[in-house]
Backbone as JSON, one array per atom type, in Angstrom:
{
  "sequence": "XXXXXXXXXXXXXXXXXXXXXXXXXXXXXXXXXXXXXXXXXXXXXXXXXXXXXXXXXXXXXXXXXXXXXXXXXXXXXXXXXXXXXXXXXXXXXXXXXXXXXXXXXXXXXXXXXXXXXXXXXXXXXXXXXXXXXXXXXXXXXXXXXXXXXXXXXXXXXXXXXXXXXXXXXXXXXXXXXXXXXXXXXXXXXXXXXXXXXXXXXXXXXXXXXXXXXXXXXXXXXXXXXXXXXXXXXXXXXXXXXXXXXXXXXXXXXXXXXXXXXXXXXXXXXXXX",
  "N": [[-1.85, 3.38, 7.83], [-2.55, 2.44, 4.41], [-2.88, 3.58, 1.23], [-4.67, 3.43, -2.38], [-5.04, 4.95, -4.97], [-7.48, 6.21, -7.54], [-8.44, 5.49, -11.37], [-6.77, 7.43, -13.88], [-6.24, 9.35, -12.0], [-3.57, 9.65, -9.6], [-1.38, 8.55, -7.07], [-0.35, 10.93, -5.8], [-1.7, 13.11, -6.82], [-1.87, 16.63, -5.76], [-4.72, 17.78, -5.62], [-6.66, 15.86, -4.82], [-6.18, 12.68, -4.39], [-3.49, 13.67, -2.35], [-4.92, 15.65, -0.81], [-6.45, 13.59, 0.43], [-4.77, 12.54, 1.83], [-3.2, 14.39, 3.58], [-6.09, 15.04, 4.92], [-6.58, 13.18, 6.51], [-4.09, 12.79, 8.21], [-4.26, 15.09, 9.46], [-6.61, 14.51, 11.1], [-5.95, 12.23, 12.95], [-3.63, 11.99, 15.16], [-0.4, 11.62, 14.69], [-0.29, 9.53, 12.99], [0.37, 7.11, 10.62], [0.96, 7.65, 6.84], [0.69, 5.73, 4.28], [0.84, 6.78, 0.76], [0.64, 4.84, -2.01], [2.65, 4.55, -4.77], [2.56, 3.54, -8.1], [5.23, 2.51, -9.74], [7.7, 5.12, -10.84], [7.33, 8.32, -11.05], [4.71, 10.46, -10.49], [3.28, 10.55, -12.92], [3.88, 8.24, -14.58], [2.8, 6.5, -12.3], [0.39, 7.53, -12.85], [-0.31, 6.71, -15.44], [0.17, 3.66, -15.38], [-2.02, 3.16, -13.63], [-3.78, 2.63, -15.39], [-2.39, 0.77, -17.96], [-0.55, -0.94, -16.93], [-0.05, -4.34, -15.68], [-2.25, -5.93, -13.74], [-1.67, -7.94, -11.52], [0.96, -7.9, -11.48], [0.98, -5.29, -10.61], [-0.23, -5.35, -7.95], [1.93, -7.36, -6.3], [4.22, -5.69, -6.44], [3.24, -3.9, -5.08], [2.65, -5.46, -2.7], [5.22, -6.07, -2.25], [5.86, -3.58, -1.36], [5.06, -3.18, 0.72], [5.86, -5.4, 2.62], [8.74, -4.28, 2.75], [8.43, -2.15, 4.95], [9.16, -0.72, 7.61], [7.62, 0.27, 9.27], [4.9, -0.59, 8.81], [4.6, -3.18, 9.98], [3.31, -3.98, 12.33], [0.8, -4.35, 11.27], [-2.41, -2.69, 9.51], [-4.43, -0.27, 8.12], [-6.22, -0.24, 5.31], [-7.22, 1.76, 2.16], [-8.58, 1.79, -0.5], [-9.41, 3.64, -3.34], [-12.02, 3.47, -5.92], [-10.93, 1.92, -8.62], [-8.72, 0.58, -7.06], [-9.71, -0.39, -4.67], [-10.48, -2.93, -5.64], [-7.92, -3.83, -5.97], [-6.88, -4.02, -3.98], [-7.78, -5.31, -1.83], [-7.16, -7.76, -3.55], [-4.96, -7.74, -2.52], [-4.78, -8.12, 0.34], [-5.99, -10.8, 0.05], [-3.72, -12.4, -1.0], [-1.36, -11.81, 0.26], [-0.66, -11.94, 3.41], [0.77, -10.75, 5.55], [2.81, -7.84, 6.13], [-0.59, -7.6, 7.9], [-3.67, -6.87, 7.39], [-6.01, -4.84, 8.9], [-8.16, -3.56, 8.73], [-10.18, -2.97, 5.56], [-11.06, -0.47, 3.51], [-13.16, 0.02, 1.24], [-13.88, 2.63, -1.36], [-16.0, 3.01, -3.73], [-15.26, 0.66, -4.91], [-14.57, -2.01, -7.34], [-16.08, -4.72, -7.41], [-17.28, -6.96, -8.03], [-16.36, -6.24, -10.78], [-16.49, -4.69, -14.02], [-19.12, -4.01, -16.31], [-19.37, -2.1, -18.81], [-18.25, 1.38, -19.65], [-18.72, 4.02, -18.68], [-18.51, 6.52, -18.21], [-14.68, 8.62, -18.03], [-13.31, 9.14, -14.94], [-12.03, 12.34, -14.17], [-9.15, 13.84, -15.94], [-9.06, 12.31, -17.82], [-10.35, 11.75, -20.5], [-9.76, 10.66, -23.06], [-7.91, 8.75, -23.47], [-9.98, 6.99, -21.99], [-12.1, 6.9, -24.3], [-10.25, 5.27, -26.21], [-9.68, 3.05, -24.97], [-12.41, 1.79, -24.39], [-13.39, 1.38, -26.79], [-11.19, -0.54, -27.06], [-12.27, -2.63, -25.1], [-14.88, -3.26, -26.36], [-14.03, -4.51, -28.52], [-12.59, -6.71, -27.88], [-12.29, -7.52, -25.41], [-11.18, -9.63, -23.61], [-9.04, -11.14, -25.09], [-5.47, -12.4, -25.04], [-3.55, -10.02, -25.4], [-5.25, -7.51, -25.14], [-6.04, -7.8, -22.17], [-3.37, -8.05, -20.85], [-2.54, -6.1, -21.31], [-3.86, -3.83, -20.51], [-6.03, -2.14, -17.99], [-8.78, -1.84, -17.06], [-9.98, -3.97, -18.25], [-9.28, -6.28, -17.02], [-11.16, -6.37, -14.93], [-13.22, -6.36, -16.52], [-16.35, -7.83, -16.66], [-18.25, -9.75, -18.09], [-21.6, -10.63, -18.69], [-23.0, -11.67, -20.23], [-21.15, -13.48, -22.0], [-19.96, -15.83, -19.82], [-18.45, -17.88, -20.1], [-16.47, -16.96, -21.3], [-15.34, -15.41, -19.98], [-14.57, -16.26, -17.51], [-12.81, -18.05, -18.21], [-10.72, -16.33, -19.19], [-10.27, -14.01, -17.64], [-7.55, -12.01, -16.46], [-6.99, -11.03, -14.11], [-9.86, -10.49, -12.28], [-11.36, -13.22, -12.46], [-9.74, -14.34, -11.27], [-9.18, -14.0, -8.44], [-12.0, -13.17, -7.49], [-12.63, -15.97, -7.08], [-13.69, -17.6, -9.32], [-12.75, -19.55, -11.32], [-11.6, -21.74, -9.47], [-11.56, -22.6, -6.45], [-9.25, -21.38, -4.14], [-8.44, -22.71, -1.1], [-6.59, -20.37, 0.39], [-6.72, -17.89, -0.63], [-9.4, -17.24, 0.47], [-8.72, -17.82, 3.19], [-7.11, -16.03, 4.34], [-8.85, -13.54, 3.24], [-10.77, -13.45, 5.46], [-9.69, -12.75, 7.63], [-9.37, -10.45, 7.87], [-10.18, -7.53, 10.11], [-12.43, -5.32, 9.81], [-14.36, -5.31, 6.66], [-15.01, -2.74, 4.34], [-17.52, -1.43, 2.46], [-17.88, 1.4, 0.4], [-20.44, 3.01, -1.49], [-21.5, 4.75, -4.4], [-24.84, 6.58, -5.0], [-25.24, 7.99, -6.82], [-24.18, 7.05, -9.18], [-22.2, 7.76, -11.55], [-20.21, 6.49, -13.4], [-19.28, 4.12, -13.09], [-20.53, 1.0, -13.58], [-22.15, -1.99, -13.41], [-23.73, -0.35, -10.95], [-24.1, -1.65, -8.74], [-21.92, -3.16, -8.13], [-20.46, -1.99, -6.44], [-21.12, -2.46, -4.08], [-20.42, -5.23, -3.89], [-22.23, -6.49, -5.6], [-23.95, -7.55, -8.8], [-24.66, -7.86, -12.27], [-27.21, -10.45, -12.91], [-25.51, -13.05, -14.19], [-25.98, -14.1, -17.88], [-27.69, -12.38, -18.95], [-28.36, -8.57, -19.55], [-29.46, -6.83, -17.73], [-30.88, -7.01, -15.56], [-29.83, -6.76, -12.11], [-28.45, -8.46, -9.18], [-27.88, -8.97, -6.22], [-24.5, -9.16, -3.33], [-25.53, -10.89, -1.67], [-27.15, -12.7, -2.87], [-25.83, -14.19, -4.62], [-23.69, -16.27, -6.41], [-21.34, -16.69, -5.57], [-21.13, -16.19, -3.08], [-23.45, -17.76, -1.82], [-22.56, -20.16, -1.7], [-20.68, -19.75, -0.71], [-17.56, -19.59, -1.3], [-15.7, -17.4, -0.99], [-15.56, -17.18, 1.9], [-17.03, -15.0, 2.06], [-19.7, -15.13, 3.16], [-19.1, -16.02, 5.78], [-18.23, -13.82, 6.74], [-20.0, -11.69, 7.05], [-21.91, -12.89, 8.71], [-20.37, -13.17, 10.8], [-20.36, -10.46, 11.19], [-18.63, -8.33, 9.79], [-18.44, -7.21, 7.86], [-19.26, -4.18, 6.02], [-21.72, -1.77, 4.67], [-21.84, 0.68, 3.05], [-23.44, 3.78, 1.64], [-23.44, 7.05, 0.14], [-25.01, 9.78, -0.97], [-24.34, 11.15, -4.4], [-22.1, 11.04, -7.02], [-19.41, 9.14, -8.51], [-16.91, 8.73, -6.17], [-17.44, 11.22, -4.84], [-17.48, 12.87, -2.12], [-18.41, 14.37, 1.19], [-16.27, 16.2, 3.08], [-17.22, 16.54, 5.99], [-19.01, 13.69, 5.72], [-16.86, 11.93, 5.05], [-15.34, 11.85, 7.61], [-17.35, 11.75, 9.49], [-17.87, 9.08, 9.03], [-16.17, 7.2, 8.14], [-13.43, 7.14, 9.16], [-13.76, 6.64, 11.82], [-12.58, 3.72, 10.56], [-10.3, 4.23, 10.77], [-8.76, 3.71, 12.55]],
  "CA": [[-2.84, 3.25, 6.76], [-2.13, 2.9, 3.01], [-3.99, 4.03, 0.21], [-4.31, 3.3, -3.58], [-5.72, 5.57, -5.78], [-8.48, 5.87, -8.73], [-7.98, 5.08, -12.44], [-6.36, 8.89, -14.33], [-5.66, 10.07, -10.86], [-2.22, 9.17, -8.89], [-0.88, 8.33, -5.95], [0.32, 12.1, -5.13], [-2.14, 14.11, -6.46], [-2.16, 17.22, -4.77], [-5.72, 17.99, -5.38], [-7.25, 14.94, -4.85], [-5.3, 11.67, -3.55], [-2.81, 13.95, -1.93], [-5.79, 15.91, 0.18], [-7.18, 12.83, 1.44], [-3.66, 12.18, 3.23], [-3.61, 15.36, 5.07], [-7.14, 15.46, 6.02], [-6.5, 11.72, 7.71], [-3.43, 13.15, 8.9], [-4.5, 16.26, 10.28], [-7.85, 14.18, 11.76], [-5.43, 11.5, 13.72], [-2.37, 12.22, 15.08], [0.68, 10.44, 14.62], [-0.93, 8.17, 12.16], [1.48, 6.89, 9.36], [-0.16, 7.6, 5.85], [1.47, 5.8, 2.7], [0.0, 6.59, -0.57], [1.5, 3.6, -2.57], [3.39, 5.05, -5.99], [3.23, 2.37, -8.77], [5.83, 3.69, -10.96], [8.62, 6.18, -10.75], [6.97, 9.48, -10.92], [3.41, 10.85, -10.73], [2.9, 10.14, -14.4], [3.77, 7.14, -14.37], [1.76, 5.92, -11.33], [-1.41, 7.63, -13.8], [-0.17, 6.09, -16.69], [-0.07, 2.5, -14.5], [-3.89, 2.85, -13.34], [-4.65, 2.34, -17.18], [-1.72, 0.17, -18.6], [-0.1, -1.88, -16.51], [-0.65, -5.62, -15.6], [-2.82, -5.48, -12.29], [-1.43, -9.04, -10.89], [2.09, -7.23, -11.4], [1.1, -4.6, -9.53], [-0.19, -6.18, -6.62], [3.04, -7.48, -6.26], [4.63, -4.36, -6.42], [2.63, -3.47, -3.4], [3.21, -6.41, -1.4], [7.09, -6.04, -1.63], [6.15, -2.2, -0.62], [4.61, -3.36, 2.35], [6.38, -6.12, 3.09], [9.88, -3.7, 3.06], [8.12, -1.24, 5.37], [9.13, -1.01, 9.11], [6.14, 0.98, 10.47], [3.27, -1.38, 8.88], [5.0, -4.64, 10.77], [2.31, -4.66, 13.19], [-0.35, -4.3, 10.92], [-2.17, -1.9, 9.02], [-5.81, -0.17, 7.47], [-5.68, -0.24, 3.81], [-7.93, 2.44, 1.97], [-8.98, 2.12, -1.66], [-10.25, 4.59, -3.81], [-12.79, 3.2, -7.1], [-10.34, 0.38, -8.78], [-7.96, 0.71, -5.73], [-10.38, -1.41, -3.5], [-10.58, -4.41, -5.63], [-6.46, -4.36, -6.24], [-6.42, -4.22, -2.23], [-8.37, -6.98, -2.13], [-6.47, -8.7, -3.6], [-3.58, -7.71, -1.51], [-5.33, -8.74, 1.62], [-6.16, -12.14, -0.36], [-2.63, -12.89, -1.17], [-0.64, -11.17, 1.21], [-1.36, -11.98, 4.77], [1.96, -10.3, 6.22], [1.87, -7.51, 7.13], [-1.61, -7.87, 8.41], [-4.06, -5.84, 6.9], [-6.71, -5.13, 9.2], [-9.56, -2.84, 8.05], [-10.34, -2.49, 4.04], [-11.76, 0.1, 2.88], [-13.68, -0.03, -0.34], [-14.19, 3.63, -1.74], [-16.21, 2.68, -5.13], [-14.52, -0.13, -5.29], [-15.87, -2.65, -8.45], [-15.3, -6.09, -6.39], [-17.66, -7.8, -9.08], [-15.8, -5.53, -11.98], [-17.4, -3.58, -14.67], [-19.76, -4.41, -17.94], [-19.32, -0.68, -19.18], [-17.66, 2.47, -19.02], [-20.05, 5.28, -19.11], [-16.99, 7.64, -18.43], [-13.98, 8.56, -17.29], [-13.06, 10.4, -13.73], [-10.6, 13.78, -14.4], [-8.64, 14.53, -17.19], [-8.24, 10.89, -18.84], [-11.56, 10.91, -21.12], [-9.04, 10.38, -24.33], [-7.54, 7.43, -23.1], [-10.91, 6.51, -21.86], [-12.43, 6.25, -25.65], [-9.86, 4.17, -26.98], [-10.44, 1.52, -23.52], [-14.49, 1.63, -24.65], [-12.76, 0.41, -27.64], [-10.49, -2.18, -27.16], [-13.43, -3.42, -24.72], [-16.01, -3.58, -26.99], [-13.86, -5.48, -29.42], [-12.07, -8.38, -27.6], [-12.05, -7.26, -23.16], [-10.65, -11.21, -23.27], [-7.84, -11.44, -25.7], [-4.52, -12.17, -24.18], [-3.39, -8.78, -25.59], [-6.0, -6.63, -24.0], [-6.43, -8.54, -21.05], [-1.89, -8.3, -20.27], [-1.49, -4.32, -21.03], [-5.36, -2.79, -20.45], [-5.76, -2.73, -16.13], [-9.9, -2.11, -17.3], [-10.31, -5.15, -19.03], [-8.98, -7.27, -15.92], [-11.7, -6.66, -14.01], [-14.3, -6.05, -17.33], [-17.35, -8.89, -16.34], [-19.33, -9.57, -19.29], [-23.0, -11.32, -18.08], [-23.11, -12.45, -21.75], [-20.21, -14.48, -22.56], [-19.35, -15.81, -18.64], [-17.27, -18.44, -19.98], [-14.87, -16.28, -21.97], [-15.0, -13.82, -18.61], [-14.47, -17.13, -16.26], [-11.93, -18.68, -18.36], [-9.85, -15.15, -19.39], [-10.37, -13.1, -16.81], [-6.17, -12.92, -15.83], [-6.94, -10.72, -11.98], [-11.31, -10.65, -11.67], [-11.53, -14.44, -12.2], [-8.65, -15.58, -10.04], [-9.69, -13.25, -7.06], [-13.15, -14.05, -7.23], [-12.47, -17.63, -7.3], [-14.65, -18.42, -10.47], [-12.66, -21.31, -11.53], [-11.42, -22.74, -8.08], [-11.31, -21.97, -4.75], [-8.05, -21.37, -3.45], [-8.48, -21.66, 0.38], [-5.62, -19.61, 1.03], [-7.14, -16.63, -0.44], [-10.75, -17.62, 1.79], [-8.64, -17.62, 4.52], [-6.65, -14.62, 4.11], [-9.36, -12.22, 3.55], [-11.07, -13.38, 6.79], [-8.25, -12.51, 8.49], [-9.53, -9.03, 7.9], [-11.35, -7.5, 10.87], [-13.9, -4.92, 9.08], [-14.46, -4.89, 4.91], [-16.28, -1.54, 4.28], [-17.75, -1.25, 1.23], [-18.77, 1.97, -0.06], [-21.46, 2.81, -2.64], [-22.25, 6.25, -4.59], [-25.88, 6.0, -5.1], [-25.44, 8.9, -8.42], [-22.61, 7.34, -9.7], [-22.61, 7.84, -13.53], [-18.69, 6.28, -13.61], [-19.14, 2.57, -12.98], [-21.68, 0.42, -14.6], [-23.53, -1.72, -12.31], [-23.14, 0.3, -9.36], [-24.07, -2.54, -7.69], [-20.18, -4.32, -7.83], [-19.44, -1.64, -5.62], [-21.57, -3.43, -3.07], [-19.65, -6.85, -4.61], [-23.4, -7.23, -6.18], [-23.19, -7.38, -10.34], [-25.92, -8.33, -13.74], [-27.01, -11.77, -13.64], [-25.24, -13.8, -15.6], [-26.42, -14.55, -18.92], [-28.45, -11.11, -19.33], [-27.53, -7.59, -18.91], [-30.49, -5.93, -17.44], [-31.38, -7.21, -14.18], [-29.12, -7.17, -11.06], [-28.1, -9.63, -8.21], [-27.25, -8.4, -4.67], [-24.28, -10.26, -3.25], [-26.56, -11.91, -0.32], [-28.22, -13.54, -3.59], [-25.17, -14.37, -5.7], [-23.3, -17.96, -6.15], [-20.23, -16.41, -4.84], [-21.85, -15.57, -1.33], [-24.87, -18.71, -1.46], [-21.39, -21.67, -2.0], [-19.42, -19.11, 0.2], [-16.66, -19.45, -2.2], [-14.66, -16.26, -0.53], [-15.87, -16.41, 3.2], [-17.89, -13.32, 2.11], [-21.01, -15.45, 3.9], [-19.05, -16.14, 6.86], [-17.66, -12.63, 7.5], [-21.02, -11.27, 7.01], [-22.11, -13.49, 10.05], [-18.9, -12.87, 11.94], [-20.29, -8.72, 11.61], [-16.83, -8.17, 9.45], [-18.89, -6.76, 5.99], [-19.93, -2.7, 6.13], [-22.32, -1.51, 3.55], [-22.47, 2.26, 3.08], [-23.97, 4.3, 0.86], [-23.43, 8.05, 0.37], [-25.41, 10.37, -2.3], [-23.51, 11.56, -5.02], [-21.15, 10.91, -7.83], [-18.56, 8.34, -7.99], [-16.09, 9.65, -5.54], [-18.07, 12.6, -4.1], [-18.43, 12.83, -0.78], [-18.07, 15.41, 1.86], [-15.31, 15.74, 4.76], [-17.9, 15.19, 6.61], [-18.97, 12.47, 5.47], [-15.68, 11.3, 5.54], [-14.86, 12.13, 8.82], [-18.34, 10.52, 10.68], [-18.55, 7.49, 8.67], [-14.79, 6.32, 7.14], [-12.55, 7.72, 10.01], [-13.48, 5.78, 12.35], [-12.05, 2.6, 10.86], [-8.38, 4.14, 10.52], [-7.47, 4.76, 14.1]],
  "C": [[-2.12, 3.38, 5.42], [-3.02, 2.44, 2.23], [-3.58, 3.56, -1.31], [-5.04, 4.16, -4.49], [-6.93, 5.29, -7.4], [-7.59, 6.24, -10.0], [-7.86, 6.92, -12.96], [-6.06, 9.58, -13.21], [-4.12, 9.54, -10.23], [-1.97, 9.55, -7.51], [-0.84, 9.9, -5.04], [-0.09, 13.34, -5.93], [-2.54, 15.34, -5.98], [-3.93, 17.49, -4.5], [-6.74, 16.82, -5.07], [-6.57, 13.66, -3.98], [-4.5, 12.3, -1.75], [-3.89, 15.1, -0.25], [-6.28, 14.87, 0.49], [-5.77, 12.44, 2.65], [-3.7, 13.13, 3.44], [-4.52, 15.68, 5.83], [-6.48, 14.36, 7.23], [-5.28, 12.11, 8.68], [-3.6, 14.31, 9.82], [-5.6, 15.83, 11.58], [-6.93, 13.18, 13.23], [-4.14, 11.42, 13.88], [-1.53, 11.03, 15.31], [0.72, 9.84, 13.82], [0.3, 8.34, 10.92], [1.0, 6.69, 8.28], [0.87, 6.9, 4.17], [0.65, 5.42, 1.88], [1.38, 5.45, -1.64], [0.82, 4.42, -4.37], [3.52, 4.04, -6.82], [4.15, 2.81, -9.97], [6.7, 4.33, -10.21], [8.2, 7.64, -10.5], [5.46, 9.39, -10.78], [2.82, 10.38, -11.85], [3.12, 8.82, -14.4], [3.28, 6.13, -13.74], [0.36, 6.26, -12.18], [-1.06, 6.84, -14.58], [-0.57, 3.9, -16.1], [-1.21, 1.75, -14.34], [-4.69, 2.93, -14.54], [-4.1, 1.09, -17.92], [-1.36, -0.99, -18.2], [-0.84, -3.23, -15.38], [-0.98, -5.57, -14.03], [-2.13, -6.66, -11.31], [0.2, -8.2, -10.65], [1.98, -5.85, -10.32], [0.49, -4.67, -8.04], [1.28, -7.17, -6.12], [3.67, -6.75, -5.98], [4.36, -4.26, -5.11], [2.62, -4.51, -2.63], [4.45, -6.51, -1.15], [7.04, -4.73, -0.73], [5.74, -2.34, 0.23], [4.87, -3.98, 3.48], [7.76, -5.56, 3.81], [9.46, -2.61, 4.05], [7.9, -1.38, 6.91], [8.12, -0.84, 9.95], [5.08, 0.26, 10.39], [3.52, -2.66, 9.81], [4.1, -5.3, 11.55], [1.01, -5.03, 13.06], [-0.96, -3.09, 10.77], [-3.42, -1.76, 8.39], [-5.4, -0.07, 6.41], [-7.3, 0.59, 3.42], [-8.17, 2.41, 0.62], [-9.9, 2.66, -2.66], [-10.73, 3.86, -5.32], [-11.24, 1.64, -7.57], [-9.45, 0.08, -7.57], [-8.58, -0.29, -4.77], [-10.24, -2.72, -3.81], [-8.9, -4.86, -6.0], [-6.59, -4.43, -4.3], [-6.86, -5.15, -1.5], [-7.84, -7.95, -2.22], [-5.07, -9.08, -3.0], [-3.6, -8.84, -0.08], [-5.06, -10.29, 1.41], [-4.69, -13.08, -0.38], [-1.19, -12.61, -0.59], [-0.79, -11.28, 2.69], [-0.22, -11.34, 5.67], [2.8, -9.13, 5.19], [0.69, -7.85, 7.1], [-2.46, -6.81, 8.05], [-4.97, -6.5, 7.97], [-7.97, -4.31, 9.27], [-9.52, -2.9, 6.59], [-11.35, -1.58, 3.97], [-11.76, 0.63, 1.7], [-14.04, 1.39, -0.63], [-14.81, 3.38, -3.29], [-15.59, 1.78, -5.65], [-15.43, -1.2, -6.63], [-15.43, -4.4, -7.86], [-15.94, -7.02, -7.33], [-17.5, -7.28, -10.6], [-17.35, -4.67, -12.37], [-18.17, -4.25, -15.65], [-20.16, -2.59, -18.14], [-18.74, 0.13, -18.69], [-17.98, 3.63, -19.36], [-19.37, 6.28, -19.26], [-16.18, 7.63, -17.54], [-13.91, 9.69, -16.09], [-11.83, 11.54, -14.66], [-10.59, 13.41, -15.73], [-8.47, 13.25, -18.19], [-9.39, 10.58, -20.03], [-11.08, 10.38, -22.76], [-8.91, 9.39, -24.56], [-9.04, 6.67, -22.67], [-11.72, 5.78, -23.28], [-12.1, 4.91, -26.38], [-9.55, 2.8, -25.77], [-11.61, 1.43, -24.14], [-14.1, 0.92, -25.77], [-12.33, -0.95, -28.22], [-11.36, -3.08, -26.33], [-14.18, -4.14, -25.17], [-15.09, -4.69, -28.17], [-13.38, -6.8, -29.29], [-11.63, -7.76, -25.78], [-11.26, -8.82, -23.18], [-9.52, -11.6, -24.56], [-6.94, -11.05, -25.25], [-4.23, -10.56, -24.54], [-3.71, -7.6, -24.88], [-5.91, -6.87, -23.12], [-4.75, -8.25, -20.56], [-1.37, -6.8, -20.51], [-3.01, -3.39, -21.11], [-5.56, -2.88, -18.6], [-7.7, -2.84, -16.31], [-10.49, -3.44, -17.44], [-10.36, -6.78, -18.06], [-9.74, -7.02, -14.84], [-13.05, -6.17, -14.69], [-15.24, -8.05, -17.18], [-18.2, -9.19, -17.38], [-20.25, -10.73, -19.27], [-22.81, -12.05, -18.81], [-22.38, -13.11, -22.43], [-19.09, -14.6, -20.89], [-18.71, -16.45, -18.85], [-16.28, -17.65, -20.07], [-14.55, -15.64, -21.18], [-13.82, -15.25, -17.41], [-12.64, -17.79, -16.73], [-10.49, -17.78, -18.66], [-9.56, -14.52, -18.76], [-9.04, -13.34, -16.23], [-6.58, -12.45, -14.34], [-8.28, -11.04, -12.12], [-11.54, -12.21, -11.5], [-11.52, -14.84, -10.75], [-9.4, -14.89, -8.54], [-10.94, -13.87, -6.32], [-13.64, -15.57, -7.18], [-13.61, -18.26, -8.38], [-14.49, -19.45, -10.9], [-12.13, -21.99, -10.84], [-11.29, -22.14, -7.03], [-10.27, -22.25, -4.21], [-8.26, -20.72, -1.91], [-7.77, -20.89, 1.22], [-5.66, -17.79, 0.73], [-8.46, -16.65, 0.74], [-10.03, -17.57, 2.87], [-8.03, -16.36, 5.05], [-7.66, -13.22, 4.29], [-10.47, -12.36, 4.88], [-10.38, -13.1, 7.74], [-8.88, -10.82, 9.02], [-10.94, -8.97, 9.48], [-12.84, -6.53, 10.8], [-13.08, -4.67, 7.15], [-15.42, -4.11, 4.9], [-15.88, -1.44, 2.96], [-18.51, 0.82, 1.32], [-19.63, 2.31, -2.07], [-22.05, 4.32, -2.93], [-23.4, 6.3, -5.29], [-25.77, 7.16, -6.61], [-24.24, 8.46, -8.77], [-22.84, 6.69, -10.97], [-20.94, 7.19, -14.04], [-18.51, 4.43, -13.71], [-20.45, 2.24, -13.14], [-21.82, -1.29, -14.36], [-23.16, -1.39, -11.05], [-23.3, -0.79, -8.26], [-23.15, -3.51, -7.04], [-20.05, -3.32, -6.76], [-19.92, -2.14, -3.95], [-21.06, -4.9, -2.88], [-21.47, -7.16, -4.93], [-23.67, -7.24, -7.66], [-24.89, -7.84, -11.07], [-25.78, -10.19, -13.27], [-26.36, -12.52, -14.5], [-26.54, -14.61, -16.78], [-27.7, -13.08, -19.4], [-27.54, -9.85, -18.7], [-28.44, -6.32, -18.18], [-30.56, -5.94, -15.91], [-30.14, -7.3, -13.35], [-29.49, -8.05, -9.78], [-27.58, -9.02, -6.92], [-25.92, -9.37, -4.35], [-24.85, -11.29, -2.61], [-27.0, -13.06, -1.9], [-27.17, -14.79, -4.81], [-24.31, -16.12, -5.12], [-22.14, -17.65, -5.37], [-20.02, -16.86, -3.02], [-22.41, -16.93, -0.81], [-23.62, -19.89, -1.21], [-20.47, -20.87, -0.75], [-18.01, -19.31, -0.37], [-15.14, -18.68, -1.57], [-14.83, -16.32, 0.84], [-16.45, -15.47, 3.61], [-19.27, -13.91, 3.03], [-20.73, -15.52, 5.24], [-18.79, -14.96, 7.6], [-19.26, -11.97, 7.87], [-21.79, -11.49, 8.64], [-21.57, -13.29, 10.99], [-19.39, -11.09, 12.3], [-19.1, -7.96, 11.1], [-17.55, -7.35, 7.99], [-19.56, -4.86, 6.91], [-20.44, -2.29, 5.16], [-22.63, -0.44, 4.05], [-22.77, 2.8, 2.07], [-23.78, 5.97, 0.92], [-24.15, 8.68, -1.17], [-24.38, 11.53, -2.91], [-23.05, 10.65, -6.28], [-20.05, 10.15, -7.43], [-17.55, 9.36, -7.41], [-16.33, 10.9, -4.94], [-18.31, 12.31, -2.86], [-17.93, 14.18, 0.31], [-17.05, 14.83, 2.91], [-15.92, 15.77, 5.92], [-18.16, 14.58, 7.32], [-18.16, 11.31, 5.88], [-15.8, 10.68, 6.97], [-15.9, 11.32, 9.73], [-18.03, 9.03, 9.92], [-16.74, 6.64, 8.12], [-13.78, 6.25, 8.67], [-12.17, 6.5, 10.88], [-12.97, 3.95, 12.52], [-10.17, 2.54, 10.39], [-8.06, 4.29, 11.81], [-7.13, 3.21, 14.76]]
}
């Protein structure tokens, strides 16, 4: 299994990241757990999940997985809040090793339109993101050293989202369908989404279902079952669905809250 962590948190964590690899380790023995480090140190893996260019670091993590003897045969992948939709895109563009569970932990698979606040200690850095958001989320600038901004959705100006967007676009195939990602993430044999029904951190909780705001307003939401993505099948998200390959969970709480559990009945069983 390997994991990616949430935005101000890191890879190696002890209180946080770093306890979810020993529960999983303590829960299934033997199991091989890599928390994937983008960066040199701790700090620098936080500093990363704010700064650096998300297409670059998917990369990153496909050489680290690619150089890695033990995943060879294939491998669950676990992502925590932005972590799901960079693993995503791993899956999408990476087919070797073989990823073959995802799991979405708050993942934003149809991005964000807001950032109500930040998780942990980052609400500093958080401000001046709400910032550079609100003033241009789509200028190369923002968009090539902000990791927010590359997966910021804005209902209300979908060209400038469709045509700027450098990772949420391409992924989501907004301006073409590349069937080599469609075939890739069917490859996968379960996508579990989860969903924190109090979660005051991501803004419409409903991406973490991959369901988002209508375009062209910012009020009303769209399930994916309802969305063009899903209805054109665009991603294969209609066929997996059919295939029994999509998991929609829900737990009450706060983004990232959940009990061990929780965990433990409902996640567990798709690392072994």
């Amino acid at each position: 299994i390997i994991y990616v962590s949430a935005p101000g948190d890191s890879c190696c964590n002890p209180l946080s990241m770093g306890s979810i690899k020993k529960m999983v380790e303590g829960e299934i023995s033997g199991i091989y757990v890599l928390s994937l480090m983008i960066g040199k140190s701790v700090i620098q893996d936080t500093e990363n999940g704010f700064f650096m260019d998300v297409n670059e670091q998917v990369s990153m993590v496909c050489t680290q997985l690619a150089q890695d003897p033990k995943l060879k045969g294939g491998y669950n992948a676990m992502g925590f809040s932005q972590g799901g939709q960079f693993l995503r895109a791993v899956a999408q563009r990476c087919p070797s090793p073989p990823m073959k569970n995802l799991i979405s932990i708050g993942g934003q698979h149809q991005g964000v339109y807001g950032l109500p606040r930040c998780p942990g200690e980052s609400s500093h850095i958080c401000d001046m993101i709400r910032k550079a958001l609100n003033s241009g989320a789509y200028t190369d600038l923002v968009q090539k050293h902000l990791v927010q901004a590359q997966y910021w959705h804005d209902p209300l100006n979908d060209d400038l989202y469709k045509k700027h967007s450098l990772f949420l676009a391409d992924i989501n195939q907004e301006r073409a369908v590349n069937e080599t990602y469609k075939k890739n993430l069917q490859l996968l044999e379960k996508f579990v989404m989860v969903k924190f029904l109090q979660d005051t951190v991501v803004d419409p909780v409903d991406t973490e279902w991959f369901g988002f705001l209508k375009t062209g307003q910012a009020k009303e939401t769209e399930t994916l079952q309802e969305s063009v993505l899903y209805k054109e099948d665009r991603l294969g998200l209609a066929a997996m669905e059919k295939a029994g390959k999509l998991v929609f969970l829900s737990t009450e709480g706060d983004h990232l809250q959940f009990t061990r559990e929780w965990f433990t009945a409902h996640l567990l069983p798709f690392l072994h």
